[in-house]
N, C-alpha and C positions, 0 to 999 in steps of 0.2 A: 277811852282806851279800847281797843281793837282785841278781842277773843287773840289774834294771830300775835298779836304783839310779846306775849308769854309775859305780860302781867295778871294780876287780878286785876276783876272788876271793881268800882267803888261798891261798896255795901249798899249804897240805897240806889244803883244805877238800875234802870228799869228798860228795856228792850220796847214796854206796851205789845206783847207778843201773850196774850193770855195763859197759852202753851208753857213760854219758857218761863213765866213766872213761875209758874205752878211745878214744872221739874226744878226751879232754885227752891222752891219751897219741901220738895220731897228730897233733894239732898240735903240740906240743909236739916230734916230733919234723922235721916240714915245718921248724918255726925253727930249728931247731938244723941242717939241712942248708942252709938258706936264707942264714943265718950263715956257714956252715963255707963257701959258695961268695962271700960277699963280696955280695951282692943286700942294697939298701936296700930297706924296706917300699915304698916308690915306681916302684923300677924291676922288682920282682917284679910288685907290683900291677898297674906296665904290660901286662905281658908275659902275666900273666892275662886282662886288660881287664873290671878291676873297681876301683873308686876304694882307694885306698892306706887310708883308714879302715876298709874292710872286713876288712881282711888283716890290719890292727892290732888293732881289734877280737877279732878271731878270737884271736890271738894271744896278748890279753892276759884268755882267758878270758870276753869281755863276750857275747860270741856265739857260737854251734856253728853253724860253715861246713856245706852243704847236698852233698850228693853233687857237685853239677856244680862247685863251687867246689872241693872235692876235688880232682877228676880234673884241673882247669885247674891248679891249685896240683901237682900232681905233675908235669903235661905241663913248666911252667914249669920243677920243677927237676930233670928228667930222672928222676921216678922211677915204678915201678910202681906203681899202686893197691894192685892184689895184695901185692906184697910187703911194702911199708908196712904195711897191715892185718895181716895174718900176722906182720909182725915187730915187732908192740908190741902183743900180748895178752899179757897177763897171766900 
């Protein structure tokens, strides 16, 4: 399936792109602390100040969030850039 298609990707689909592995691995871990703190896609997305389909989007694979959307999306859930990156390579 095709990024453009407006599905998800399979769960175990793999690009072999080192790069994009590793940003599915730093969003994937942004939801799962997003999760773990109780934040609906809505009220993260506020606190970012980015429309809540962006953040889902990102989320569910359909798009690769940009540096600034990063750094907002850590600011949001208290975490470092740094350490995120460093703690989901491979």
């Amino acid at each position: 399936m095709s990024l453009r298609s407006g599905k998800s990707l399979p769960k175990d689909f793999s690009s072999g792109d080192p790069d994009e592995e590793h940003l599915r691995r730093i969003v994937s871990a942004l939801k799962k602390e997003r999760l773990r703190n109780g934040l609906t896609l809505r009220k993260l997305s506020a606190e970012m100040g980015v429309d809540f389909t962006h953040v889902s989007r990102s989320e569910r694979g359909l798009s690769q969030p940009g540096l600034v959307i990063l750094m907002r999306w850590c600011r949001a859930l208290n975490l470092e850039i740094e350490s995120l990156i460093r703690d989901t390579r491979a």
